[in-house]
N, C-alpha and C positions, 0 to 999 in steps of 0.2 A: 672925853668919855666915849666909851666904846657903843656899837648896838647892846651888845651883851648887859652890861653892867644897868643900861638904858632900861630893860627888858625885867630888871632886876636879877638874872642869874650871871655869876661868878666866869667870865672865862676859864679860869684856874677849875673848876668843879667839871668841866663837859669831859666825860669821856675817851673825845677825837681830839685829836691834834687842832688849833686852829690859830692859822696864820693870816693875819690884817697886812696888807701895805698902804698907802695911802696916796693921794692921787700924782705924787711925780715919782712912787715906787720902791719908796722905801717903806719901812719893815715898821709898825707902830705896835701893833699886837703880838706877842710869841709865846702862846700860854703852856702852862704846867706839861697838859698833853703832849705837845708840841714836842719841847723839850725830852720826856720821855721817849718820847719814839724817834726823834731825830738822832740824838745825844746829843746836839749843839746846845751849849749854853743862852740863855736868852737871853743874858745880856751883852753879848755879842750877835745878838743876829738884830733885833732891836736899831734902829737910826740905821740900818746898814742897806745898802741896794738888794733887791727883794733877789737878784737871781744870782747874786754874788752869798747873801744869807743865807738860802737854800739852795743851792745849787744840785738841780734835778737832773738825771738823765733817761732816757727811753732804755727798752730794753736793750736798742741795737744801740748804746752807747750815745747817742744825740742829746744835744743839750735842749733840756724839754723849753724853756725858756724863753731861748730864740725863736722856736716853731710854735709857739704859741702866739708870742707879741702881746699880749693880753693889752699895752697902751695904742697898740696901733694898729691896724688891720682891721677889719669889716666895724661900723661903727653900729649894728645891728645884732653882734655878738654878745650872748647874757654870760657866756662862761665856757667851763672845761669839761664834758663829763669824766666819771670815775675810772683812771688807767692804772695800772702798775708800773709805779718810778722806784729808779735806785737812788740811792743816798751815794753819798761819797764813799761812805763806809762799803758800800756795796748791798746794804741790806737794803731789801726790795717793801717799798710802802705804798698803801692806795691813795691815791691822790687827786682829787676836783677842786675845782679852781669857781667862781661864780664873779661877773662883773657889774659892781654897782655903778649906776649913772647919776646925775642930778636931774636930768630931764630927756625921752628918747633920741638916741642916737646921738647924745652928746657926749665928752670925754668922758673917760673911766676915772670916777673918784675913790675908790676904791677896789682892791682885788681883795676877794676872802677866799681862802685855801682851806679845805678840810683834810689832814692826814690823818690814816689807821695804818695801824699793824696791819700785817694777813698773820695771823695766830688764831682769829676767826674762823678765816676763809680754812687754812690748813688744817685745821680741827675738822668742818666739814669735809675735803677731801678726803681725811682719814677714816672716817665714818663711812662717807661711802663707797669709799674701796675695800672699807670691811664689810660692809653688806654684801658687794659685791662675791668678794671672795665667803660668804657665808653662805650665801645663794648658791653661787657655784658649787660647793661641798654637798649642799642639803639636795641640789639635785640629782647629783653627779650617782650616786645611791639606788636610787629607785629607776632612775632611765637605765641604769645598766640592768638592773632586774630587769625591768620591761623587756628591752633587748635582749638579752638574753634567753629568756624564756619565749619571745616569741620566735625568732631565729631558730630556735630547738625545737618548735612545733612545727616550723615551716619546714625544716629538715626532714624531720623524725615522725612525724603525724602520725601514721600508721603501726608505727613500734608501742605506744603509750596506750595504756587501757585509757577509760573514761574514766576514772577516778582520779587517773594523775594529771589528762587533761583538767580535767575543774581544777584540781590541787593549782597547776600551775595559773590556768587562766583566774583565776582568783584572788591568787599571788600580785599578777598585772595587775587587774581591777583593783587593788589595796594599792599599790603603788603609782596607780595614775590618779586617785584620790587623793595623795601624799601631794604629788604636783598642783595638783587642783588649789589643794591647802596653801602650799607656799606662795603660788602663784598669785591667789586671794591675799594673801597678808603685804605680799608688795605693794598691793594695790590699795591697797588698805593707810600703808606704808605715806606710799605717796600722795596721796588724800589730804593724810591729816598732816604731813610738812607742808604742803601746799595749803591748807584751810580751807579746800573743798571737800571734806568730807561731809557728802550730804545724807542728813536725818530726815526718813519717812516718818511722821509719828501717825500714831492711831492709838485707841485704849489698847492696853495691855494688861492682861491678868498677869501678876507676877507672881502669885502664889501656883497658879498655872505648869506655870514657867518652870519653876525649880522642882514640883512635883515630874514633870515631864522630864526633868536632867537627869534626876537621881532615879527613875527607873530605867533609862538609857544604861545606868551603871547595873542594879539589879536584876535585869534581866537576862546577861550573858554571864550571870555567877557569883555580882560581889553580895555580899551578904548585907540582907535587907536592913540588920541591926548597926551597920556600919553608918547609917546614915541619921540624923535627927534635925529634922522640921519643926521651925518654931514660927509658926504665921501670927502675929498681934492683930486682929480684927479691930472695929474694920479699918481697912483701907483708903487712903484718900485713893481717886482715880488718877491710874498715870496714863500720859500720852509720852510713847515712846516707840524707836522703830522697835517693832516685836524682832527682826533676826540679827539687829547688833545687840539688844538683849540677852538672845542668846546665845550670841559670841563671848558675851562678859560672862555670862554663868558658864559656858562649855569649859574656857580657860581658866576659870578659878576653881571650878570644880575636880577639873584634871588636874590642875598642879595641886591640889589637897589630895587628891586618889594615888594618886604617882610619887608625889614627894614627902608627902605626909605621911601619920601614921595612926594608927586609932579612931576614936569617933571624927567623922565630921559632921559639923553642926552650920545650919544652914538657917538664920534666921532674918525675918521678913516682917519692919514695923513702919509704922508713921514716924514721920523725921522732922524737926525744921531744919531745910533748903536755903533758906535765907544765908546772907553773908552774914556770920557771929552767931549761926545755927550750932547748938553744941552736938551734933553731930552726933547722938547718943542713941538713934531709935526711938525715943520719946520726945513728943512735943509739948509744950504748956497747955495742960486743958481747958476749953473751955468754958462759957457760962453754965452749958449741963453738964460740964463734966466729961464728956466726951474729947479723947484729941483734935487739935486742931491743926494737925500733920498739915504741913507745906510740901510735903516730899514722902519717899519714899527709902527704906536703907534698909541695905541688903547686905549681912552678912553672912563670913565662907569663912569658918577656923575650923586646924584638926589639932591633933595633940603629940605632932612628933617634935623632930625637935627644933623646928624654927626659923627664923632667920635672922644671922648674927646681927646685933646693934651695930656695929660699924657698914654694914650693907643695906641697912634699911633704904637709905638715901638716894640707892644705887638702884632699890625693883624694879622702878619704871623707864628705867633707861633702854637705848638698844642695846641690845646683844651681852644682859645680866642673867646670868642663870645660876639658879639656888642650886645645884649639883650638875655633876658633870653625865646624868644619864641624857642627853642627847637633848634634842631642842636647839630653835633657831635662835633663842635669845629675846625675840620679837612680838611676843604674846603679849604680856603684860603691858610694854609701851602702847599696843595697841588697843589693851585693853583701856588705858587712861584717854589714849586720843578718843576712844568712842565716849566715855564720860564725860569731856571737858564738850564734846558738839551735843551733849544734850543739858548744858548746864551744868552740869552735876559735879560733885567731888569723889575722889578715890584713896583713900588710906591703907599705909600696911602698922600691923605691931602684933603684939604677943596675944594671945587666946588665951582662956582661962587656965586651959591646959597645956601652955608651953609652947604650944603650932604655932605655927603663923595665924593670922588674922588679916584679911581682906576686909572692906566697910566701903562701899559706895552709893552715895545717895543721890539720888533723883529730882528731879522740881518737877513739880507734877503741873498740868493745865497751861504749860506752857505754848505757848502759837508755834509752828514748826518752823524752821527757819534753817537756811546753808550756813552749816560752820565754818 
């Protein structure tokens, strides 16, 4: 009987490939995984010598086996870390090796091999050569404005009234802002794949908050009636950073301004937080009747026309966007990673009237802590 089975899980169930020999090096384990990603049958690899079963080689063609020795050489050796082996077939697998002993620095009674795909690994790479090349586009835009417009003042200075100066230096000023933005969301970017995105928290007025968003939009013209504010009093108190707060309402409220259409509606109640919280805005009341909000939930619906059911799936991804009027794709992703580092949840679906619907809740009194 195996460690696995020992442990009580299934070799056949693990995900990775994983290969047992035993201690004069033959093959005793060749499970499910194994087999899929090798294509060797395992009951040919099985009672069979471990480097003739799988026979590995390095990139530059080396047969990984012999430069390893795993029975012989340093008797101080715990294993292999993780390299890229080819298969016979040619197809290229990650592969670590680990050597059990019976007691330090006595013979190897066992080798345990873990194999993966790279279908992981390659999904990554294409991810980020597509941010790359998304980045590259998003900037490529606004540095040529830049340039160009200053190149033309440094030239021409004296030909241009003051009004086409501001025009243009103004033009810059909007476009290195542009930069500003992106530059922040990369960073933002790589925060939250890395799990260092860190949360200042302090109280936050969040009724505040969204007052102060939606006259950012009224002010420069959009019509005051376009918007409707629904605060459910009172409040429990949140502790949250106040300017990833308003990262999440700046990006939900523009993609409802921009992609939407009709009222948006912007409402703000007690929630429970808790895991198997139904997530509704209402909490179970308590002894006097009053909420006993765990949380906080905030939602953003307008009433154009939506986002298809087969894309739901797909908002918080990178580089998903509900139309093709421009955008990095990376708002929304980012929006969920600032959610998830302060506890919280994020939903999309239908609004009463047909928009989309955003719904993100809060834990409130939480202790601050690096996501």
């Amino acid at each position: 009987m195996t460690a696995g089975t020992r442990s009580g899980v299934d070799p056949d169930d693990l995900p990775d490939g994983l290969v047992v020999a035993d201690e004069h090096g033959r093959v005793v384990r060749f499970n499910a995984a194994a087999v899929r990603i090798t294509g060797l049958p395992a009951d040919t690899a099985l009672g069979r010598p471990l480097d003739q079963a799988l026979p590995l080689e390095d990139l530059k063609g080396r047969r990984w086996w012999a430069l390893t020795d795993p029975y012989g050489g340093l008797a101080i050796r715990a294993g292999q870390p993780e390299r890229n082996l080819l298969l016979p077939s040619g197809a290229e697998v990650l592969v670590s090796a680990r050597y059990l002993r019976t007691r330090p620095t006595g013979p190897v009674s066992r080798v345990v091999i873990c194999i993966r795909g790279t279908e992981a690994r390659r999904r990554t790479e294409l991810s980020h050569a597509e941010l790359i090349a998304t980045v590259a586009h998003e900037l490529r835009s606004p540095l040529t404005s830049v340039k160009g417009f200053t190149a033309t003042l440094l030239a021409k200075w004296e030909r241009f009234t003051d009004d086409q100066k501001r025009l243009m230096l103004e033009t810059v000023d909007a476009d290195a802002d542009r930069v500003t933005r992106l530059i922040a969301e990369l960073l933002d970017i790589s925060r939250i794949d890395s799990g260092r995105l860190e949360v200042r928290r302090q109280p936050v007025d969040i009724a505040a908050a969204v007052g102060r968003h939606v006259q950012a939009y009224t002010a420069p013209g959009q019509p005051p009636d376009r918007f409707l504010v629904r605060i459910q009093q009172p409040l429990p108190e949140l502790w949250a950073d106040p300017d990833k707060i308003d990262q999440i309402l700046g990006n939900l409220l523009e993609n409802a301004v921009r992609h939407g259409e009709g009222t948006v509606t912007i409402e703000v109640a007690p929630a429970d937080a808790r895991p198997g919280g139904d997530g509704s805005g209402r909490d179970a009341p308590g002894p006097d009747g009053a909420s006993t909000g765990k949380g906080t939930a905030v939602t953003v619906c307008d009433e154009g026309p939506g986002i298809p059911e087969e894309s739901m799936g797909r908002v918080f991804t990178r580089f998903w966007r509900g139309s093709k009027r421009g955008g990095t794709g990376l708002g929304l992703y980012i929006v969920k990673g600032i959610v998830a580092a302060h506890g919280g949840t994020i939903t999309v679906g239908r609004g009463p009237g047909g928009g989309a619907e955003f719904r993100f809740i809060l834990p409130v009194g939480a202790p601050a802590f690096m996501a």
